[in-house]
N, C-alpha and C positions, 0 to 999 in steps of 0.2 A: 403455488401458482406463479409463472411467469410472467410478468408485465411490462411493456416497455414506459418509459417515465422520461419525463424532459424538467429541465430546472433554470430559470431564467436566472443571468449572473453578470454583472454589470454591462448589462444591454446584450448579451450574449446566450444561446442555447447552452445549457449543458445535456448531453443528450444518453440516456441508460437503462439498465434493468434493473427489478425489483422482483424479488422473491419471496413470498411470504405462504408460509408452511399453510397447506390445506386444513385447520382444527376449526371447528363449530366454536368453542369455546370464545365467548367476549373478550377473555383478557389478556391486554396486551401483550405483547410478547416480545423478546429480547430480539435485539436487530444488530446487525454487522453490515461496518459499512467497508469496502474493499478497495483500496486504492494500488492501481495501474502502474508503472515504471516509465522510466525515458523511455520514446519510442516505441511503448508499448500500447496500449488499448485495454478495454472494459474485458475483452476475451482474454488478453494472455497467450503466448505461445499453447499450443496440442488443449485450446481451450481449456485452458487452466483453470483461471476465474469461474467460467461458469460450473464448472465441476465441483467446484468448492464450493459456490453459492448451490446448488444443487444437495450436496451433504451436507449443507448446514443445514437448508428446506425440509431433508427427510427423517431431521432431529431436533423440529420443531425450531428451530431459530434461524429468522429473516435476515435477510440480505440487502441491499443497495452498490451497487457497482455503474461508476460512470465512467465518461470519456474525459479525461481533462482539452479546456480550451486547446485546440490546436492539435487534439489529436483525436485516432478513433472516426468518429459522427459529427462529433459537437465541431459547434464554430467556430470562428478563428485560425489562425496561421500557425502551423510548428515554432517558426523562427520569432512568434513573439513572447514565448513560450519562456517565464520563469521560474524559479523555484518558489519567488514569495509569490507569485502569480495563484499558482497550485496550493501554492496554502490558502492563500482569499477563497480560490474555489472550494477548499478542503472546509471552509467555517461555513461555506453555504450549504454544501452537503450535511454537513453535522445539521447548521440548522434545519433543516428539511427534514432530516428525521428525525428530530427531535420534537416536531410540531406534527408525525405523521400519529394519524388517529387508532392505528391495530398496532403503532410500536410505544414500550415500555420504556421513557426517557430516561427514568433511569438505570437500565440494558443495554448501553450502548458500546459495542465495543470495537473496535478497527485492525484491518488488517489489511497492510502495506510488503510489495514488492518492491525490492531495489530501490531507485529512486523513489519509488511510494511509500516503501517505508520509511524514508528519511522524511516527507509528509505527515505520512501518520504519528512519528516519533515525535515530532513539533508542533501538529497541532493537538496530541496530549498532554506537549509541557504546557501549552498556553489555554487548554481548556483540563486541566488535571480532574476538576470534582465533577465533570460532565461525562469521563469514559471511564469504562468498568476494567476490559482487558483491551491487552494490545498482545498481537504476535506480527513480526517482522520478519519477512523470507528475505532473504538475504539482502539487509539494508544497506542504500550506501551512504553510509553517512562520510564517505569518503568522495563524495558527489564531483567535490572542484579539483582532486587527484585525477581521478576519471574525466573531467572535460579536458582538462590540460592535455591528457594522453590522447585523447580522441581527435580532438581540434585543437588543440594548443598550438602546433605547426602552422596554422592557416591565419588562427587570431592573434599572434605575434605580430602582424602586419598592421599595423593600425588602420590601413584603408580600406582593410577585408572585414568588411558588415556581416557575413555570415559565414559560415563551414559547411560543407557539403558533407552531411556524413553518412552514407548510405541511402540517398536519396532526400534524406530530413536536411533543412537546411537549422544549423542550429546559430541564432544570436547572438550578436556582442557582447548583447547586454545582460541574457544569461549568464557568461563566462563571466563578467565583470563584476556580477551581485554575489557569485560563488563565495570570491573573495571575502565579503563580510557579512556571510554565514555563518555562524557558528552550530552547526548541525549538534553535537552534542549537547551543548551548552543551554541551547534554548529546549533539550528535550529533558530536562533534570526534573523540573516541577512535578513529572507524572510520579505517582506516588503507589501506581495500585500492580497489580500482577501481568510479565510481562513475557513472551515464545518468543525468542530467536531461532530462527528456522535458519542453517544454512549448509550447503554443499562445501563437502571436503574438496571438491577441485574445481572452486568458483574461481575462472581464471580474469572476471570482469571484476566482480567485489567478494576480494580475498576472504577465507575465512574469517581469517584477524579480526576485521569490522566487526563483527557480533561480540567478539570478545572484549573489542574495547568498549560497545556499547556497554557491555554489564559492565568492565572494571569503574567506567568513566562515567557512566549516568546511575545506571539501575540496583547494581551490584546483588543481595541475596536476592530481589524478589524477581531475580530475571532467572530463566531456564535458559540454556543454551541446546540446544537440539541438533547435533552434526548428522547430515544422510552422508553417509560414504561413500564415494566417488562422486556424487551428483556433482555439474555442472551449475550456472546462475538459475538457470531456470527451470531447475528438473527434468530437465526433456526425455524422457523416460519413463514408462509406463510404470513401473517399480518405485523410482522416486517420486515419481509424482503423487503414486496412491501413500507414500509413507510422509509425505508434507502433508498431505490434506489429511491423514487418519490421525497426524498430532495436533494439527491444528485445530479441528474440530473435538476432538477429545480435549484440551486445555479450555476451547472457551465454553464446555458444558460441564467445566470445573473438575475434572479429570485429569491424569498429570499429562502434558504434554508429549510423550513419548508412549502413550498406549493408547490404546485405540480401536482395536482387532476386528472389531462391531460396528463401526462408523459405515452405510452403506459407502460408496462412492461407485 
């Protein structure tokens, strides 16, 4: 069953949906929470998001997918939009479902695109004994390469307060915090089993990234999962069923790369 759901966050709407498998049965059940990309939203490109939240629903295990501040629904502005911002948000969502009444606190496991997986990647270093699995489509944890290249031309100017980038006006003070991020570094602490999901011809966030995740955070207990040719975001009926038939095979503890049975 579909639900929409709102999350109150430092005086702010967080605003999303909720999935939770149709069973009679009382007991709780394992929950995934799905975190969003730059510029992206709770849907995802070709309704990504909800398709996955959808196959996770018709194999018994819940969902939660929201809009971070400033994008999507929820309130707030693009341009005040940071990365440690989305992690604060990222610890409300956890909490929230970790006090919801038909989820199993401890089933809790995250799945982050792009920029969201560089979220999800850091708020399991810093909650390690709280999440079960993680998988990561094509993470950036290459986040302040990517802004440089993006808007790096416009915030060279010290006087230019934001960048125009396709409509989203992106921050200063994003670009500035990029700086003393350590995306890998604060994701080490996770300890438990971990899907790198990504495209052979991700021309946004290079294959590379996954790999350096494992060599540099995760190492044996990460899978790496290349789709071949895909792009960042799957955009492809083909790729897109082969992300979500590994993703949802790994978190019902199945190897990441089979799947065959998964509806979608």
């Amino acid at each position: 069953m579909q639900t929409a759901i709102t999350l109150t966050h430092a005086g702010m709407t967080l605003r999303g949906m909720e999935h939770i498998p149709d069973i009679p049965s009382q007991e709780r059940l394992p929950a995934v929470i799905l975190f969003h990309g730059f510029t992206g939203t709770k849907l995802e490109p070709h309704r990504m998001f909800l398709k996955l939240s959808r196959a996770l629903e018709a194999v018994g295990i819940a969902s939660v997918r929201f809009d971070f501040l400033g994008s999507g629904e929820s309130d707030g502005h693009f341009e005040e939009m940071t990365l440690s911002k989305e992690i604060a948000e990222a610890h409300s969502i956890l909490d929230y479902v970790k006090g919801h009444r038909r989820f199993d606190p401890a089933r809790t496991s995250l799945i982050g695109l792009s920029m969201g997986g560089a979220v999800a990647s850091i708020l399991a270093g810093d909650r390690p004994d709280e999440i079960e699995k993680l998988v990561l489509l094509a993470p950036a944890g290459n986040m302040y390469e990517i802004v440089q290249h993006v808007a790096g031309e416009y915030l060279a100017d010290p006087e230019v307060k934001v960048a125009d980038y396709g409509g989203n006006l992106v921050g200063r003070a994003f670009a500035e915090e990029l700086k003393q991020i350590d995306i890998f570094e604060r994701s080490k602490p996770f300890s438990g089993e971990v899907l790198l999901i990504h495209g052979t011809s991700d021309t946004t966030v290079p294959a590379e990234v996954s790999l350096r995740y494992k060599e540099r955070v995760y190492g044996p207990r990460a899978e790496v999962h290349f789709i071949e040719g895909a792009d960042h975001t799957f955009n492809s009926a083909v790729w897109e069923s082969e992300m979500i038939q590994s993703a949802v095979s790994f978190l019902q503890g199945r190897t990441g790369s089979s799947g065959g049975d998964v509806p979608v």
